[in-house]
N, C-alpha and C positions, 0 to 999 in steps of 0.2 A: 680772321676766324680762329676761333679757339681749337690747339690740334687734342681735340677730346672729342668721344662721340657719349651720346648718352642712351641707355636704352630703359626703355619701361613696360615694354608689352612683348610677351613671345608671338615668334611669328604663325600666321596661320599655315591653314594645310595649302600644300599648292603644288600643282602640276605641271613644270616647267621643261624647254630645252633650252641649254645653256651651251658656249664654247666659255672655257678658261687660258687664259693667256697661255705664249710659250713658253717650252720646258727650259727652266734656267740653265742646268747642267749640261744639254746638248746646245744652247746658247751662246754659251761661255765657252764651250767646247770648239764650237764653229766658226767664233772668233782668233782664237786662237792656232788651229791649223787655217783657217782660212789668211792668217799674215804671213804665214812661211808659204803658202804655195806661188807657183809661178805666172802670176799674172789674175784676171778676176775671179772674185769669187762672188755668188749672189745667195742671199735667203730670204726665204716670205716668214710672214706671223715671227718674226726677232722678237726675245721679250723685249721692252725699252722698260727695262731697271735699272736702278741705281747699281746695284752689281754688274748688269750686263754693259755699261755705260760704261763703268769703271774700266771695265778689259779693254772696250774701245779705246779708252784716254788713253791704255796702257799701251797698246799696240801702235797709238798714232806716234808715242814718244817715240819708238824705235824708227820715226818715218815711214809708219804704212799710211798710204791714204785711206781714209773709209768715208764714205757718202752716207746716210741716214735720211729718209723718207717714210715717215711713218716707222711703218712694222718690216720695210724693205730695206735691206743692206748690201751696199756692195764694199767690198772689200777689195784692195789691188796689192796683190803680196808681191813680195821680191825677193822670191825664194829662199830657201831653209837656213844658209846666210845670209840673208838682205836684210837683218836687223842693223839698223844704224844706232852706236853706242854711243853718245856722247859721255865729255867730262859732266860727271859730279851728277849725274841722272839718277832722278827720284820718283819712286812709283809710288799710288795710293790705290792700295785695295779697298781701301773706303770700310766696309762689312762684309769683302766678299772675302769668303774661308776657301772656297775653289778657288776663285782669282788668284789669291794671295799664295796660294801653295801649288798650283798647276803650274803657274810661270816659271817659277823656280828653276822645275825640271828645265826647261828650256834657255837657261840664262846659266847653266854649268859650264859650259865652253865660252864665255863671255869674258877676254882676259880685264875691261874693265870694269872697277864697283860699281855696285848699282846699290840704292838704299831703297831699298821698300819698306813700307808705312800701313796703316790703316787707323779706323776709327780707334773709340774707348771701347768698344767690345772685341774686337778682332785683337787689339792689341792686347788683349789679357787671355788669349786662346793659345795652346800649346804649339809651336814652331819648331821644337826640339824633334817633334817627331819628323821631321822631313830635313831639318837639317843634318842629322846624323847619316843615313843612308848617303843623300847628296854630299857627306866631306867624302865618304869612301872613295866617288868616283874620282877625286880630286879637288873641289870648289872648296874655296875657302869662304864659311859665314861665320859673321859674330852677330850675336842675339844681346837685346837686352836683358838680365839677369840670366843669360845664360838658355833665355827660354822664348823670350816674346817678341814680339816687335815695338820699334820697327828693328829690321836687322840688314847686315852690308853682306851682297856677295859680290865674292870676286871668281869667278870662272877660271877653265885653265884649259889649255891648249895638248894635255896631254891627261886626256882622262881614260881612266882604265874599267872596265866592267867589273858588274861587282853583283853575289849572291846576297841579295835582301828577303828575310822573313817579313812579312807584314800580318799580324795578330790581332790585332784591332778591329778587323773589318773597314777600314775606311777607305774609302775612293777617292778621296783626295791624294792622302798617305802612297798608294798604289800606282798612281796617276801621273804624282811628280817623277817618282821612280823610272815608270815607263818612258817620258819624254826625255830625262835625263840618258838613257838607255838609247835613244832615238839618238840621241847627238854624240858617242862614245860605239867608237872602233872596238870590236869583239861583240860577244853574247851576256848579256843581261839576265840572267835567272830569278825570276820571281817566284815565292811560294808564298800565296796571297789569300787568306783567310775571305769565305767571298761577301760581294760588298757587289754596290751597282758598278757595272760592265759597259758604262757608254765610249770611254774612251777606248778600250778593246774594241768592241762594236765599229767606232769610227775610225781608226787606223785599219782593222780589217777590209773597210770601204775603200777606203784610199790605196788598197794596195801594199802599204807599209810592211817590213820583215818586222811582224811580229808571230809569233803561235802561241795557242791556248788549252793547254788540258786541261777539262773539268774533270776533277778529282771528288769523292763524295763529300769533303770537307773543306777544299779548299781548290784553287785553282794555280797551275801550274804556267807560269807566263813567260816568254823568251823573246827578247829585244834585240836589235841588230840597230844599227848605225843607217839613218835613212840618206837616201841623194838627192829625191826628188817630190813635191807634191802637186798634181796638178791639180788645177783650181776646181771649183767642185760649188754647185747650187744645194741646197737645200732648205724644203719646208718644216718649220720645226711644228714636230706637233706642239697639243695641250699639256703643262705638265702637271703627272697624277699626284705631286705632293700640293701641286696647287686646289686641286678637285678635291683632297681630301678632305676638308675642310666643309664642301656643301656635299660631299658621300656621308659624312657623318650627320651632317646637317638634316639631311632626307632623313638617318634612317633612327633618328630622336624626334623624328615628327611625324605623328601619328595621322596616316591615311595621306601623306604623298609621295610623292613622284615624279623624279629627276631624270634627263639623260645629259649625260653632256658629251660633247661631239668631239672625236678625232682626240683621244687622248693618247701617250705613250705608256704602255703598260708593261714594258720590260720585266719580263719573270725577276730582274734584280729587285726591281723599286716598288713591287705587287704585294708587298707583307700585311700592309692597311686591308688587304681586299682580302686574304686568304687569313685574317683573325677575326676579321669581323661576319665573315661568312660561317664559321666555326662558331661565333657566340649567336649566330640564328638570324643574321640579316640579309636581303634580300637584294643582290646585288649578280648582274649579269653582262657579260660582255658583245657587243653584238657589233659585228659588221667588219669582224677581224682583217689585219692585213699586215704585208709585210714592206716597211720602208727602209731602204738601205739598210736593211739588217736589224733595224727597228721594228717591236710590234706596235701596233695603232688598233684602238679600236672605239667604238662607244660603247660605254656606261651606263645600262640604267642600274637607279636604286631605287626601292619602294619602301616608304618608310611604315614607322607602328608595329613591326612584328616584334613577339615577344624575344626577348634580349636572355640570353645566357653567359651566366659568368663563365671565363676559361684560365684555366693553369698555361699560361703560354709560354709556348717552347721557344729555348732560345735561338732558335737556328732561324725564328722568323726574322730574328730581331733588326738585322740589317739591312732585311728592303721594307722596314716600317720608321728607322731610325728618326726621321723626319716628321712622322705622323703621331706618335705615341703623344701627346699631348690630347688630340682628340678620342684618340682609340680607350683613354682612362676617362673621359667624357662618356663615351657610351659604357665603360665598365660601370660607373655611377650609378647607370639605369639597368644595370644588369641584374638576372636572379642570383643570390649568391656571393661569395667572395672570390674574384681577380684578384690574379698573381703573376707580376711581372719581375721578371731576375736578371740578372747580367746588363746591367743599363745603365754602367759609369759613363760609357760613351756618351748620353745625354747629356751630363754635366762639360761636357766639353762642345758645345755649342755655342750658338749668341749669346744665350744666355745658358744660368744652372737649370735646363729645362726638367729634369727629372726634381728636382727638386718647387719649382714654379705649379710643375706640374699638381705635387701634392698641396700648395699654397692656394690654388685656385678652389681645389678640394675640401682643404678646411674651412675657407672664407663662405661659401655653401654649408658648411654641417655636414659635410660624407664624410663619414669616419674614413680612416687611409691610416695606416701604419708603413713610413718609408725609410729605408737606408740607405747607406751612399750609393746603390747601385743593383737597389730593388723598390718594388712598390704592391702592398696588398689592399685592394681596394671592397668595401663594401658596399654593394649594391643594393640599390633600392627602387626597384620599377614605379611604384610611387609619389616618387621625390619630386617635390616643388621648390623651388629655391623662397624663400620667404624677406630675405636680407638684402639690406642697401651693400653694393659690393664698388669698392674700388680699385681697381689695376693700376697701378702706376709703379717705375724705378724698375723697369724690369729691363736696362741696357738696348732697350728699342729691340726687341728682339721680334720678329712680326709676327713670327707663329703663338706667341703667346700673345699676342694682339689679334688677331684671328680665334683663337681658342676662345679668347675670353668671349666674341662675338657670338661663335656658335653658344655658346653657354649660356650666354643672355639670353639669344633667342630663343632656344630648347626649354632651360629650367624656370625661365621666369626670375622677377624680382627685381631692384633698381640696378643698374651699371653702370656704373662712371670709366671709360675706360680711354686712360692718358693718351698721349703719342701715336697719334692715328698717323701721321705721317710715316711708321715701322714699314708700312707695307709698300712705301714707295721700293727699299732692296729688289721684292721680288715678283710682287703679286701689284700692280699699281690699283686695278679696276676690278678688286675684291669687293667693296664696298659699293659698288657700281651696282655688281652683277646679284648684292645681298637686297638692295630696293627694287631691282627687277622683279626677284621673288617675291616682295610686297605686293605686287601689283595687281 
């Protein structure tokens, strides 16, 4: 079968409930403390990604077992030392930018090399940012050109703590930090620009010596040297950067209505939901709850209301980091001129998404004027896509394989759009759950 999907017709109005696979990030997460803990660990609804899959592969090197049935995982760790090192051990993060820089943190006290690897997009994304922090503790990494992967670390048996700014907003960046701090005698000071909080979140579960001050601009974070984790179950919710995609979907489709069930809505990762409610969309949370420190809740969205352009603040900007390709989607149909600033971090993704993003824009006719690390869109409630449009060469990045679908289906017009196999990384039964809504 050809990996290309083709679309010709927007879709109609539809009234649907839907669940969206699990959240990658707490996935990945789960995998990961769940190999240092002491003995089983279980989770229901696992995404089965190519990213999430990658961690497994990663975890078994070290000799954890892990069993996979369906969407159910068990895990059998061998405590916070029970990683087995071999000679000349080679990891692949495949596409995953968490994988690939979470581990990290964790492999600083490791005295032998380990080579970590990934694909043709992973391997062109910045490393430098986590290697640097990580030499302070003591690990020794070499990068390719000094920057990328793949790269060699060698850990060390006398790692000291260390006072890390993180400015960027990134949770990865932050993340590695933290686990490295997990494995390093003394206190870990972090002043962290804020960014989604799942691994704070999950070490708070587990009991872990961490603390956390929310500051109005940033977060104050403090690490200690862990001894023990015990094994721990968890159901991973829906993830909301996966649902973002049919929220936007709903609310460019005039006179329907969506809910989708049991999502994670962590005030970090809720930026999509709090810009688009600000430009006049119709979007409610209902059935609230609290899981291990996680919020959960359902979603509805009611599509066709009229759309307003917004000057958006940047302090939204890192728990939408992931969405902003759709969120210039509905700016398109918006009254008015959108204006989005501070969003070089975009280009440091799968792909240059800030830039894809205004590409998808002009391939349509919506005017957009963009810089390395802005985007002014003009809106047109109006707008019909008129154009045969083709996506392709975009480093499989799945969210612009996604976007392009919503876009298809919303504005009309012919699409060719390449590399449908993108979304096997993180979303496999996106396309599943898009002919559901046909139906």
């Amino acid at each position: 079968m050809p990996n290309l999907i083709l679309i010709e017709k927007k879709l109609k109005q539809f009234n649907k409930k839907i669940s969206v696979d699990g959240d990658k990030s707490i996935s990945i997460r789960w995998v990961l403390f769940a190999s240092l803990a002491s003995g089983l660990s279980k989770a229901q609804n696992l995404l089965i990604s190519e990213d999430v899959l990658a961690a497994i592969n990663a975890v078994r090197k070290f000799g954890i077992r892990v069993t996979l049935e369906g969407k159910f995982c068990k895990i059998y760790g061998n405590g916070v030392d029970g990683f087995k090192i071999k000679d000349n051990l080679i990891l692949d993060a495949e596409n995953s930018g968490t994988l690939g820089r979470l581990i990290l943190g964790f492999l600083v006290n490791t005295p032998r090399p380990i080579k970590l690897m990934g694909d043709k997009s992973l391997s062109k994304r910045d490393f430098k940012r986590i290697s640097d922090p990580l030499s302070k503790f003591g690990a020794t990494l070499q990068l390719k050109n000094d920057k990328n992967l793949p790269l060699t670390i060698q850990g060390s048996k006398n790692l000291k703590p260390i006072k890390y700014l993180e400015k960027r907003g990134s949770a990865q960046c932050k993340s590695a930090v933290i686990f490295a701090g997990l494995r390093t005698k003394g206190t870990t000071i972090i002043k962290a620009k804020k960014s989604r909080n799942h691994t704070e979140l999950m070490c708070r579960y587990l009991c872990l010596p961490i603390s956390v001050k929310n500051k109005k601009n940033y977060d104050e974070i403090k690490v200690s040297k862990f001894k023990k984790i015990k094994p721990f179950n968890y159901k991973i919710p829906s993830d909301i950067s996966s649902s973002a995609f049919f929220i936007a979907l709903t609310v460019l489709s005039k006179n329907s209505k969506l809910l989708i069930k049991s999502v994670n809505i962590n005030p970090s990762r809720i930026g999509l939901i709090h810009i688009l409610k600000k430009m006049g969309s119709s979007i409610i949370f209902k059935n609230k709850k609290m899981y291990k420190g996680e919020k959960i809740a359902d979603i509805e969205v009611k599509g066709g209301k009229a759309l307003n352009s917004i000057n958006c603040p940047s302090k939204l900007n890192s728990g939408a980091i992931d969405e902003f390709l759709v969120i210039f989607l509905v700016a398109a149909k918006a009254r008015g001129i959108s204006y989005f600033k501070d969003l070089s971090e975009l280009n440091q993704k799968e792909s240059p998404r800030l830039k894809w993003g205004a590409k998808i824009l002009d391939m349509m006719g919506i005017k957009n004027i963009v810089t390395n690390n802005s985007i002014k869109i003009y809106g047109n409630p109006k707008f019909e896509n008129k154009k045969n449009i083709v996506i392709k060469n975009y480093l499989k990045d799945h969210r612009v394989f996604m976007t392009s679908i919503v876009a298809a289906l919303t504005f009309g017009g012919k699409w060719t759009i390449h590399d449908k196999d993108s979304i096997k990384t993180s979303f496999p039964n996106f396309l599943k759950i898009i002919n559901d809504l046909k139906k």
